[in-house]
C-alpha positions in Angstrom: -3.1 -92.1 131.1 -4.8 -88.6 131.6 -8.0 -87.9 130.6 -10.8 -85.4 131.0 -14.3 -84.5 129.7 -15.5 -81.5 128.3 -18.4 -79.7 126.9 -18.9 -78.7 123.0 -20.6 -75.1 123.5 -19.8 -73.4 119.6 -19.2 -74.4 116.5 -15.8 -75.3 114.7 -14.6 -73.9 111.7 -10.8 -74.6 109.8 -8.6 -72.3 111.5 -9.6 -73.4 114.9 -9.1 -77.2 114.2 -5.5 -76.0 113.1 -5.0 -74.5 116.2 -6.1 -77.5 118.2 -3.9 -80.0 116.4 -1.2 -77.8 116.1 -1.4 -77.6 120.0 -1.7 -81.3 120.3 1.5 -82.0 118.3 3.2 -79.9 120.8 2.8 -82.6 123.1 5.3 -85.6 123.3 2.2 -88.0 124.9 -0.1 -89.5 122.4 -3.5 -87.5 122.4 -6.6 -88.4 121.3 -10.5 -87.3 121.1 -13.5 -89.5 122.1 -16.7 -87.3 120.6 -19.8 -89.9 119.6 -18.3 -93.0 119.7 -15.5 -92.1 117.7 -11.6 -92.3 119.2 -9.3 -90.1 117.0 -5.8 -89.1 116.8 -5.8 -85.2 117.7 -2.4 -84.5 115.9 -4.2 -85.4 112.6 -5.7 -82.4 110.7 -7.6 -84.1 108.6 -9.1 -86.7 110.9 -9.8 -84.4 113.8 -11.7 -82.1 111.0 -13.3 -85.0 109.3 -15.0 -85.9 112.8 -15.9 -82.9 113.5 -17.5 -81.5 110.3 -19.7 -85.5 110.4 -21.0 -84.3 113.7 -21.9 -80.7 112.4 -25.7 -81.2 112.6 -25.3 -82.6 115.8 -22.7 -79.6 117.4 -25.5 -77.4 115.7 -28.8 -78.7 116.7 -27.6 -80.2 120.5 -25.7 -78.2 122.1 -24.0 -79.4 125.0 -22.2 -82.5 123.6 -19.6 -84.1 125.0 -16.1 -84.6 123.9 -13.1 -86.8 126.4 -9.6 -85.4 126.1 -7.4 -88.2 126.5 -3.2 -88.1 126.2 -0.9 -91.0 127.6 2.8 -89.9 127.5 5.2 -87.9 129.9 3.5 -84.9 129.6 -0.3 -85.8 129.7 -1.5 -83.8 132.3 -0.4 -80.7 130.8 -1.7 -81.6 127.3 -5.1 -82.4 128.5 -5.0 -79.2 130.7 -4.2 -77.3 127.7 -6.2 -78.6 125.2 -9.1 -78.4 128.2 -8.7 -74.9 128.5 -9.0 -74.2 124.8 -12.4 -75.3 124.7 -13.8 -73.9 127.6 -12.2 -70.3 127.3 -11.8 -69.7 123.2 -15.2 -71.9 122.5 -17.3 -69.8 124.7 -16.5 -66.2 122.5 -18.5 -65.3 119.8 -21.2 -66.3 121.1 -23.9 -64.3 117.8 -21.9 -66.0 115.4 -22.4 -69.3 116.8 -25.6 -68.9 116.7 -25.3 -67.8 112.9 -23.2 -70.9 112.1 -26.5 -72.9 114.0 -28.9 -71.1 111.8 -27.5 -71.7 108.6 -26.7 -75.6 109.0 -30.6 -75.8 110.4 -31.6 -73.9 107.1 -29.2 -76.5 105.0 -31.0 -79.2 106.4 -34.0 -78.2 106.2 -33.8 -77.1 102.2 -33.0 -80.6 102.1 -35.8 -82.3 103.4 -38.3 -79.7 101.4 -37.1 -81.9 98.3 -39.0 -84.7 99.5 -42.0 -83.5 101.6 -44.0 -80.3 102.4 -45.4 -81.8 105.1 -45.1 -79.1 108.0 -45.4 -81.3 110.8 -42.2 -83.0 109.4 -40.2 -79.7 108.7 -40.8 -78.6 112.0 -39.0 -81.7 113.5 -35.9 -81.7 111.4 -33.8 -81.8 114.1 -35.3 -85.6 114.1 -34.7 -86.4 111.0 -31.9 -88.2 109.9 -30.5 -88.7 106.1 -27.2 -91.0 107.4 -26.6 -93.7 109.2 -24.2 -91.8 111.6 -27.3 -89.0 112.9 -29.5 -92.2 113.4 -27.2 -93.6 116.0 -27.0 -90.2 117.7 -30.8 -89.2 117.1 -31.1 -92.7 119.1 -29.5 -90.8 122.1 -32.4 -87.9 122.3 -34.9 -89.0 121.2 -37.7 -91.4 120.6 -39.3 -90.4 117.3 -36.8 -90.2 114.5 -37.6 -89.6 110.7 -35.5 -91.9 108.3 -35.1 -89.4 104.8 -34.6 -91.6 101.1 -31.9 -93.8 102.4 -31.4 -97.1 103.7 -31.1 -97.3 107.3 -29.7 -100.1 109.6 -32.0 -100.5 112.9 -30.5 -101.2 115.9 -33.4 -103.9 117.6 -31.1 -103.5 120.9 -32.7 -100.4 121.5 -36.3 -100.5 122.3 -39.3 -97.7 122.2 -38.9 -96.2 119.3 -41.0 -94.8 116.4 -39.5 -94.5 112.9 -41.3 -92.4 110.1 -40.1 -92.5 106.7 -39.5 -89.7 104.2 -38.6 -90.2 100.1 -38.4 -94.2 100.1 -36.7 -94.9 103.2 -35.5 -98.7 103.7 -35.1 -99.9 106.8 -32.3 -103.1 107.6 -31.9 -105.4 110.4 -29.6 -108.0 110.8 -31.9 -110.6 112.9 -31.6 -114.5 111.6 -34.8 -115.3 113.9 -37.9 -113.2 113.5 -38.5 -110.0 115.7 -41.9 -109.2 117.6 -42.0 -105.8 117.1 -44.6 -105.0 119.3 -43.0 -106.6 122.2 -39.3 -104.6 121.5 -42.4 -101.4 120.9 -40.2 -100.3 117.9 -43.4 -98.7 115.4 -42.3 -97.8 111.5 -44.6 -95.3 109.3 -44.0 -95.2 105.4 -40.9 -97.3 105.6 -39.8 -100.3 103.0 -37.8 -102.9 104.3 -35.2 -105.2 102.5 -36.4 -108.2 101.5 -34.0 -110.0 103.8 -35.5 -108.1 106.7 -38.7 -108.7 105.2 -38.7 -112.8 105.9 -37.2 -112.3 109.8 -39.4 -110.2 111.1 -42.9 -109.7 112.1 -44.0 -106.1 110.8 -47.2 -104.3 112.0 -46.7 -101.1 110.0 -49.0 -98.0 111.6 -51.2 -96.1 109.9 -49.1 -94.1 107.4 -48.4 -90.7 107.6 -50.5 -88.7 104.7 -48.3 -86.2 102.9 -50.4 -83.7 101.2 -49.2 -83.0 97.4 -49.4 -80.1 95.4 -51.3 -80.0 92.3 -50.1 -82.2 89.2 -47.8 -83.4 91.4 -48.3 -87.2 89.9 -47.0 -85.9 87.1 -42.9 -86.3 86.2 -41.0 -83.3 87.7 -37.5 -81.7 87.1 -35.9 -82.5 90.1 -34.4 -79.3 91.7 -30.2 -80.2 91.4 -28.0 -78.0 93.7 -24.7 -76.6 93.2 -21.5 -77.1 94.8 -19.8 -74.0 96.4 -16.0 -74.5 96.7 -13.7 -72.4 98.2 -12.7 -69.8 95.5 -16.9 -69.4 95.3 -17.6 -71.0 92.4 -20.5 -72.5 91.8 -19.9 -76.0 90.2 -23.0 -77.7 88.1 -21.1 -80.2 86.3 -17.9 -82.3 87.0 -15.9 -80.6 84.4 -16.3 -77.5 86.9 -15.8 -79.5 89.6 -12.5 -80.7 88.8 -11.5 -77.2 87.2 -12.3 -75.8 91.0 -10.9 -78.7 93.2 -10.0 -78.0 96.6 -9.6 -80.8 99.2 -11.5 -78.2 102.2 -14.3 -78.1 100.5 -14.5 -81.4 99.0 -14.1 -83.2 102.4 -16.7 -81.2 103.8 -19.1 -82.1 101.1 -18.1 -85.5 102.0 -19.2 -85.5 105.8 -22.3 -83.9 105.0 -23.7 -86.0 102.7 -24.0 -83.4 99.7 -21.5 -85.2 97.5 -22.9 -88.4 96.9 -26.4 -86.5 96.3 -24.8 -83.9 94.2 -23.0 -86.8 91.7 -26.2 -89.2 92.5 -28.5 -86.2 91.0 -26.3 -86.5 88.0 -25.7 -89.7 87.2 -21.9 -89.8 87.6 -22.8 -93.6 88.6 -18.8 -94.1 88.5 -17.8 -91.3 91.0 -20.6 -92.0 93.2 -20.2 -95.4 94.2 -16.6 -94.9 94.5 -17.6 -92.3 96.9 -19.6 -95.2 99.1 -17.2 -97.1 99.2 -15.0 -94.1 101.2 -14.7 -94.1 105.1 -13.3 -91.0 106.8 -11.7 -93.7 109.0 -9.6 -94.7 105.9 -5.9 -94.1 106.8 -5.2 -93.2 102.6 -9.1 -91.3 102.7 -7.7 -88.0 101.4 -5.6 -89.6 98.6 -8.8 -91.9 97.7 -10.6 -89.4 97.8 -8.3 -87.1 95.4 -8.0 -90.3 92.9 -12.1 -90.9 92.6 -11.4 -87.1 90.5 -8.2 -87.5 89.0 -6.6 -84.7 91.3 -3.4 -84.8 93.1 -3.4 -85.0 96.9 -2.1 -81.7 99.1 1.0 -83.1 99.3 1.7 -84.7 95.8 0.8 -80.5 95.1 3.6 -79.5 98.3 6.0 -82.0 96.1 5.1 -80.7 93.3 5.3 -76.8 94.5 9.1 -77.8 95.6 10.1 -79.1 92.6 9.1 -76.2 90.6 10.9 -73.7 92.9 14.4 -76.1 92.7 13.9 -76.4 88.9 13.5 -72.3 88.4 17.1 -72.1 90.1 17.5 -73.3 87.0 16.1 -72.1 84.4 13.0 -70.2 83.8 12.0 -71.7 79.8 8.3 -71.8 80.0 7.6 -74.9 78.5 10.8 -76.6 80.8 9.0 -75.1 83.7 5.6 -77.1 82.5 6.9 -80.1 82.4 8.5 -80.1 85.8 7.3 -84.1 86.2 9.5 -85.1 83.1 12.4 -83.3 85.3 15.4 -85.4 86.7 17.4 -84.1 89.2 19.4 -87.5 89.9 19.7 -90.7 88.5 17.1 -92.3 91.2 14.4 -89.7 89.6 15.5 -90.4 86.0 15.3 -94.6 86.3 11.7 -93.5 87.6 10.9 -91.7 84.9 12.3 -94.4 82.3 10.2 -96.8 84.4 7.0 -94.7 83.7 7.9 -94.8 79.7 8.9 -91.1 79.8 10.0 -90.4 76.2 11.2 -87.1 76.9 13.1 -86.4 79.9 15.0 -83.4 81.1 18.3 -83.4 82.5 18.9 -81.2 85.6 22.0 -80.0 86.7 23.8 -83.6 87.4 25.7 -86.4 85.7 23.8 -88.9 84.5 24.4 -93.0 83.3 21.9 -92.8 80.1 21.1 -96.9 79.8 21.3 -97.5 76.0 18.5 -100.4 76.5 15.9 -97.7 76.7 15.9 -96.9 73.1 13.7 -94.0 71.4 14.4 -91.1 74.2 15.4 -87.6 73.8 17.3 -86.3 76.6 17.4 -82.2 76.9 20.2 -80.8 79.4 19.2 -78.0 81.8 22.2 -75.8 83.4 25.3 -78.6 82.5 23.8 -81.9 82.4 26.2 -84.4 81.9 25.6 -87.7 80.2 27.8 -91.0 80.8 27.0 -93.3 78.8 27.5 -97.2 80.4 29.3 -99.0 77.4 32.7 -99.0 75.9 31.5 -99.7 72.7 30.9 -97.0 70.2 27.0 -96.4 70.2 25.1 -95.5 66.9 22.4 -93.4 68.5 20.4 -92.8 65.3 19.5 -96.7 65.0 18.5 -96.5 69.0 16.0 -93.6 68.6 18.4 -91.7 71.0 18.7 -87.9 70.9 20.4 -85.6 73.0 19.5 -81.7 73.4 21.9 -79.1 75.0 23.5 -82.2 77.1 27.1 -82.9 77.4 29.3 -86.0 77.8 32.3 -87.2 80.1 35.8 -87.5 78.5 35.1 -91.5 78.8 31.9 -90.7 76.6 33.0 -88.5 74.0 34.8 -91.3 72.5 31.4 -93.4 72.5 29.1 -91.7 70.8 28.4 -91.9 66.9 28.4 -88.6 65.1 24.2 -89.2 65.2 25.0 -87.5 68.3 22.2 -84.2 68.6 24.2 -80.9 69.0 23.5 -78.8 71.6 21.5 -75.9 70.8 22.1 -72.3 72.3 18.9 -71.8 74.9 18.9 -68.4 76.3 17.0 -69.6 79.2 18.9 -72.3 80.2 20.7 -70.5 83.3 24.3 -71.4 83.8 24.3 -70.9 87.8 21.6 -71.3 90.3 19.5 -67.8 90.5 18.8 -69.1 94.3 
């Protein structure tokens, strides 16, 4: 085993966590990152990019992080060379639009505290201020005071002189069956609610709280300020309608990692959506397809499937409304039992001979470019009384002699081509 430590000095953005997996899976040794605790397989896309978009604030606001390079295989040296080098050469250019990228999470972050204080000692420290569980542990690292923003936040009691401030109705959690002397451990809280678990086990001196000036009639009820989602064709989603209609997975994981997800369906009320979304880990091996399901979309590669099955079929034919219903296509009999199993009524035929089960009554069967049906029973078969039709599909010899004169005839379809176009 080979392994080497780096230094994060820029930002990452899609194409150059491409790059780095793509030059991972070069390698026949297994490679992996360490970056905050977290061990990852660097030939995975979406993992690597899942890490490193979570850790965004932290890339942004402290620079210098680490990241371990580690590869075990007959070729390790040279993979962690490699990879090595790509960080310390390529991360070093563009140097102004690092500092762009730094700018504009800082500003992100900071419109996001501003909905729950105006307080300007606060803004200035939001690089202490943490509204996920993941930037307390690393805020933990750097420093001792740490604002805790309208979430509920597990303390760590192993790691002494601290001072946590809350913002919006922060909760703090410990998991302590004996009661803690806080004083002795010098861990302080300002403005913070605890559990009521936590409550019972520990001994809480709270400070002096933290006076957060107001504007005027602000005790009154307010419309709450709700942001939109940007996705990657720049539209600007309000609703989940919208959302759906402008789906992309980039954009959606990266919502995800950052927290703005859950807030954006929280501020809402998609109730559903949202604690389906809590549920979700990054570390999930299926996260991308549960997180595709929570929205009723279809993963990248159900869409890849999809995209080659549309492609195969228009070898075909190119009838419109065949085209559209590309899922209710059989292109062997594997495809079409599935497809009977899923109580497809209406199946199309590709370019194959089929065995039509005559079990599975009421189905119409339509024939693209020469289907041919077999049907599996010597006896004649009265098709009418089974609710079985047959469009533009034709029979084996053995067949003919089967079928009733309920039979459909087969209807001339100018788009139904004869030979592959492909």
């Amino acid at each position: 085993m080979t392994e080497v430590t780096t230094t994060i000095k820029r930002l990452y953005d899609w194409d150059y966590t491409w790059q780095l997996v793509n030059k991972a899976s070069s390698f026949k040794s297994k490679v992996q990152l360490k970056m905050f605790g977290k061990t990852v397989d660097a030939k995975s896309w979406l993992i690597v990019n899942i890490l490193l978009r979570q850790f965004m604030f932290i890339l942004a606001l402290f620079k210098g992080s680490e990241l371990t390079i580690v590869a075990d295989g007959p070729d390790e040296a040279e993979a962690v060379r490699q990879l090595k080098a790509m960080f310390d050469s390529d991360f070093d250019s563009d140097t102004e639009q690092f500092e762009k990228r730094i700018e504009s999470i800082r500003a992100e972050r900071l419109e996001r505290l501003q909905k729950y204080t105006n307080d300007e000692n606060i803004l200035a420290n939001v690089e202490r201020v943490a509204f996920e569980q993941y930037e307390l542990d690393y805020l933990l690292k750097v420093t001792d005071e740490i604002y805790l923003c309208a979430n509920r936040f597990i303390i760590p009691l192993r790691v002494k002189n601290k001072s946590y401030i809350g913002i919006g109705e922060a909760v703090a959690v410990f998991n302590s069956k004996e009661r803690v002397n806080f004083d002795k451990r010098k861990i302080y809280f300002k403005d913070i609610s605890f559990d009521k678990v936590s409550e019972k086990t520990s001994d809480i001196k709270k400070s002096e709280p933290i006076t957060i000036p107001k504007e005027k009639g602000a005790d009154k009820m307010a419309r709450k300020e709700r942001f939109a989602l940007i996705m990657e064709d720049g539209a600007e989603v309000r609703n989940i309608d919208d959302f759906k209609a402008h789906f992309d997975i980039g954009s959606v994981v990266k919502y995800f990692c950052n927290g703005k997800l859950l807030t954006w369906l929280e501020d809402r009320y998609y109730d559903e959506e949202a604690d389906a979304i809590k549920k979700l880990s990054p570390d999930d091996y299926d996260f991308q397809k549960k997180l595709c399901e929570i929205f009723g979309k279809e993963t990248p590669e159900e869409i890849e499937r999809r995209i080659q099955r549309l492609n195969r079929l228009k070898q075909y034919t190119d009838n419109k409304k065949i085209l559209s219903n590309v899922d209710k296509v059989a292109f062997d009999q594997e495809e079409l039992a599935d497809l009977l199993d899923e109580g497809v009524d209406e199946i199309y035929l590709c370019a194959n001979r089929f065995v039509i089960p005559l079990r599975m009554k009421n189905k119409t069967y339509i024939g693209v470019c020469d289907a041919v049906a077999t049907i599996g029973n010597n006896k004649p078969a009265d098709f009418a009384k089974l609710g079985i039709k047959f469009k533009n599909v034709s029979f084996d010899n053995d067949s003919k002699k089967n079928p009733s004169k309920s039979t459909s005839k087969p209807k001339n379809n100018a788009s139904i081509k004869k030979n592959a176009t492909k």
